[in-house]
N, C-alpha and C positions, 0 to 999 in steps of 0.2 A: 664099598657099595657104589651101584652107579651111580648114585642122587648125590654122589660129593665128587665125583670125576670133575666137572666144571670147577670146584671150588679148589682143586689140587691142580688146576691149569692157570688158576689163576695165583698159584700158593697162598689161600688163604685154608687159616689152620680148620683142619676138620672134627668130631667130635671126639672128644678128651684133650684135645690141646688149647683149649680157648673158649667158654662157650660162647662169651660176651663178645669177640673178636668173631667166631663163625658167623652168627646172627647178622651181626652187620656187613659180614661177609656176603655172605648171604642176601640181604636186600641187596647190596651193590649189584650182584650179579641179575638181578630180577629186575631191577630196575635198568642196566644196560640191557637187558632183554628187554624190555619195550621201549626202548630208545630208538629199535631199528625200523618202529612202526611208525607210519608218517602220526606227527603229532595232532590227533583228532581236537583235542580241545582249546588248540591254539588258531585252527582255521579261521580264514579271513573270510572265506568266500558263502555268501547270502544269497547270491543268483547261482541260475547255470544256463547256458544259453545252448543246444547243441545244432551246428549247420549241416547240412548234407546237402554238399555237391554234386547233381546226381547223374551216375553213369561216366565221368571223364576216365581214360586209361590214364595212368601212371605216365607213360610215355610223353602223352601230351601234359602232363602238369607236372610234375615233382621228380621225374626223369628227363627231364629238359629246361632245368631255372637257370635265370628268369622268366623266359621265352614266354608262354601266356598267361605266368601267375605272377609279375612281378610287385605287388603290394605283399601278395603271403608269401614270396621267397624272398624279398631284400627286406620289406617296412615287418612284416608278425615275427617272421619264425625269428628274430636274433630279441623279440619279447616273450618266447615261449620253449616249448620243447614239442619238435618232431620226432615223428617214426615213422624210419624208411622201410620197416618191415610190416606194416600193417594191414590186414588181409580180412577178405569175406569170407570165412571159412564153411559157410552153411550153403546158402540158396543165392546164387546170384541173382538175383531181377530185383525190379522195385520194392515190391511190397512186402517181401522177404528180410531184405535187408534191415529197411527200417522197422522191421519188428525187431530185429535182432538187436538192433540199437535201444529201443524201447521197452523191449520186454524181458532180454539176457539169456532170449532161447535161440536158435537157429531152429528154424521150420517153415515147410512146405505150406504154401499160405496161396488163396486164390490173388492175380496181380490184377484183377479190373476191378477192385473195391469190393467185390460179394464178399468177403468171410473175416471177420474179424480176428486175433491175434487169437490164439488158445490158451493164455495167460494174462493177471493184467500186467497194464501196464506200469512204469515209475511212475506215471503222474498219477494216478489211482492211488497207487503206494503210498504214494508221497504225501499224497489229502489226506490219507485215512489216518497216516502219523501226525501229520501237523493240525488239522482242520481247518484248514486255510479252504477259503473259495474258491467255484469253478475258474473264476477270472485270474487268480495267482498260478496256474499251469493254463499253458496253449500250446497247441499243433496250428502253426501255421507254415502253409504248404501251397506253391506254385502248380502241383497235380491236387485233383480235387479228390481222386480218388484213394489218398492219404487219410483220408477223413477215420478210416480202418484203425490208428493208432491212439484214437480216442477212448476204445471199447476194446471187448475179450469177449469171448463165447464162452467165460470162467461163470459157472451157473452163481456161482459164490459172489463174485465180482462184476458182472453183465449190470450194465445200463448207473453202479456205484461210485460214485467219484470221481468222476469224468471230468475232464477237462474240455474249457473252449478250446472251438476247434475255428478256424477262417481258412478254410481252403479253396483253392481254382478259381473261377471266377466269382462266385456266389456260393458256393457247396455244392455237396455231393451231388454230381450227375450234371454238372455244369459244362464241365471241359477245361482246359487249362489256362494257368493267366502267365504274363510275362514276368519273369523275378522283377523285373525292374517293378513292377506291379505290388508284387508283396512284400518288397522292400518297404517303400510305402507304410504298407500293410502294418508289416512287423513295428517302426519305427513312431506307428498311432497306436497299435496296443502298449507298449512300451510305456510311452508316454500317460496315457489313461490310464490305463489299469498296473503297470508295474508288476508284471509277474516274475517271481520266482524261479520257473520252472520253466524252457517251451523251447520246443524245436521247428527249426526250421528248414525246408525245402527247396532246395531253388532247380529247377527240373530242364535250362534250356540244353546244357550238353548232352542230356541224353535223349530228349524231344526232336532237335534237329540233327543229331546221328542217327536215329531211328527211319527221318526223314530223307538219309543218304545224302543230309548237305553239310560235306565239308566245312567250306569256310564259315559256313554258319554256328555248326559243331565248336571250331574254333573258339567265331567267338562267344556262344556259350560260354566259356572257357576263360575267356576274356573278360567277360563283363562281370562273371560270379567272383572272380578275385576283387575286381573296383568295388563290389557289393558286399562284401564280406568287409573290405578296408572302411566302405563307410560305416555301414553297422560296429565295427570297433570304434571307431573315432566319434559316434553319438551315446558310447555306453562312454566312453570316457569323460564326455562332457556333461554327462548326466550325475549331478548328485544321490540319484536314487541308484547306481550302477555302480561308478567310477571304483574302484579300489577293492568292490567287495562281488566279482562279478568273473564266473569262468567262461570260455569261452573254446570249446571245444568244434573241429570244424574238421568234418570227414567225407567221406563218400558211401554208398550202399551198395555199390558195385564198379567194378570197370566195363572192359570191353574186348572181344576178340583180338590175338594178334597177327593179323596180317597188313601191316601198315595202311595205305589210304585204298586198298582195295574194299572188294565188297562185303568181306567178314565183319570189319568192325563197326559196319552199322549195326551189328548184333549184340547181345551177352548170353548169360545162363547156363553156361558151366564151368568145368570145374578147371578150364584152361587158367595158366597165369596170370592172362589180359584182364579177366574177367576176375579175377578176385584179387590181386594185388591191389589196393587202394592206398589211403593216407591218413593222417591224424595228427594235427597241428594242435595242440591245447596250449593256450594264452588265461593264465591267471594268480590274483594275487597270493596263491599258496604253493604255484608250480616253479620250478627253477627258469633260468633265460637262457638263453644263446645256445639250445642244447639240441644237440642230433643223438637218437636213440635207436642202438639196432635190434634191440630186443624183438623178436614174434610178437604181436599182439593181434587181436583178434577183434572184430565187433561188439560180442558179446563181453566185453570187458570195458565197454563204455560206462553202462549202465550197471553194471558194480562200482566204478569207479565215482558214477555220478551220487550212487546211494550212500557212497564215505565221506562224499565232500556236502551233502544236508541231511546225516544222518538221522537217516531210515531204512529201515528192514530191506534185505532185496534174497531173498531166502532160496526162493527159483532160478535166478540165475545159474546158467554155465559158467560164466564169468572170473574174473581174478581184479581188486582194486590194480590199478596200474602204480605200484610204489614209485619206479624211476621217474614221474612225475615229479613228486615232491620234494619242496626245500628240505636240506638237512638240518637238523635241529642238536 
């Protein structure tokens, strides 16, 4: 019978030779079956923080380290696990993206803030499992017209469980503020309120390539590594953080490849530049010093986010990211 093939690879006796010996046979092998699943009830982690770096190519960060990321290429990645094969695989632009990271769909989505996601989102999810307050999930975001990942046009879910939101300068229809701005920002919600849950934004790499300034672009590029280094080193000083805190830090698109000519002020399709991205994850359930070449994709954020504060994420395209986690 095939239901004892496994138990015959393992030589344990199968029925009429043993019952008492099969049985426990048996659980062993079902029990090594969930072995291979990251250990859900032993998780550390209570927060989840996720950053998006927005718009840098590959080329200029994690295809040239140190060179302008040198905090998340010498001080994070040897405390976390990279993947160098990490990809937009749906809608390159803004607001696409970070739906994709927030919702676990790829979809065509308006990018000046008109139209909300067609699904909710995790922090919705997330409320509706925990009941925790609007204040325990935040979108905070250096484009203001982010404010999109708060809500869904889900008739089900529209205007339900929403999350605060601090985006651009003031909100929607403000304009945009400097990360060094919503660093700030993030580092007084933080403090106050202690959420759970909340993503963040930092918009100048793809702000000032849009605006065809190089060096500026740069450092963009530059300063969101310094900023992301400090944001780690205030959850780690933080008692309300320290040891029980992910930190997941990606991008929502790249960019054209044609080195510093005039293509890569642009993105939005389905070229290389434009969707090869990255995914740095730092946390107390993740392994360290580890480079991963696996495919992964956006929409596998947000499955992966839903296993590590187990809650439903039912919608997703998505796959938990196993190569993450410690072995057990």
């Amino acid at each position: 019978m095939a239901f004892f093939a496994p138990l015959r690879q393992w030589n344990c006796p199968t029925p009429g030779s043993g019952w008492l010996k099969y049985w426990v046979c048996g659980w062993l092998l079902l029990l090594g079956t969930l072995a291979l699943a990251p250990p859900r009830k032993r998780l550390r982690t209570r927060n989840v923080i996720i950053v998006v770096i927005d718009g840098p190519r590959y080329s200029e960060t994690w295809g040239n380290i140190p060179g302008n990321i040198p905090n998340m290429a010498s001080r994070l990645k040897p405390r976390g696990v990279f993947f160098s094969n990490f990809y937009n695989n749906g809608y390159t632009y803004t607001n696409a993206g970070h739906a994709a990271l927030t919702t676990g769909i790829n979809q065509p989505i308006d990018n000046f803030g008109q139209e909300f996601p067609q699904q909710p989102s995790i922090f919705q999810l997330w409320r509706k499992a925990t009941g925790k307050p609007a204040t325990a999930a935040w979108v905070i975001t250096s484009k203001d017209k982010l404010h999109i990942l708060a809500n869904t046009q889900n008739p089900e879910w529209k205007d339900q469980y929403v999350p605060s939101i601090d985006c651009g300068v003031s909100g929607p229809g403000t304009g945009y503020r400097a990360d060094s701005l919503t660093l700030i920002a993030v580092e007084r919600i933080l403090t106050r309120y202690k959420p759970n849950l909340v993503l963040i934004n930092f918009m100048e790499p793809d702000g000032f390539a849009h605006a065809a300034n190089w060096p500026f672009y740069i450092r963009g590029i530059t300063r969101d590594d310094r900023y992301v280094m400090q944001l780690y080193e205030f959850l780690q000083k933080s008692k309300d953080y320290r040891n029980t805190t992910t930190l997941l830090i990606t991008n929502d698109h790249g960019r054209h490849l044609d080195g510093i000519g005039t293509g890569w002020v642009d993105h939005g399709d389905a070229c290389q530049g434009c969707r090869h991205i990255s995914l740095l994850d730092v946390g107390p359930d993740f392994r360290t010093g580890q480079t991963v070449a696996d495919t992964c994709t956006l929409v596998d954020v947000p499955s992966t986010v839903s296993y590590l504060l187990k809650f439903p994420l039912t919608q997703g395209h998505g796959k938990v990211i196993t190569r993450l986690f410690k072995s057990k």
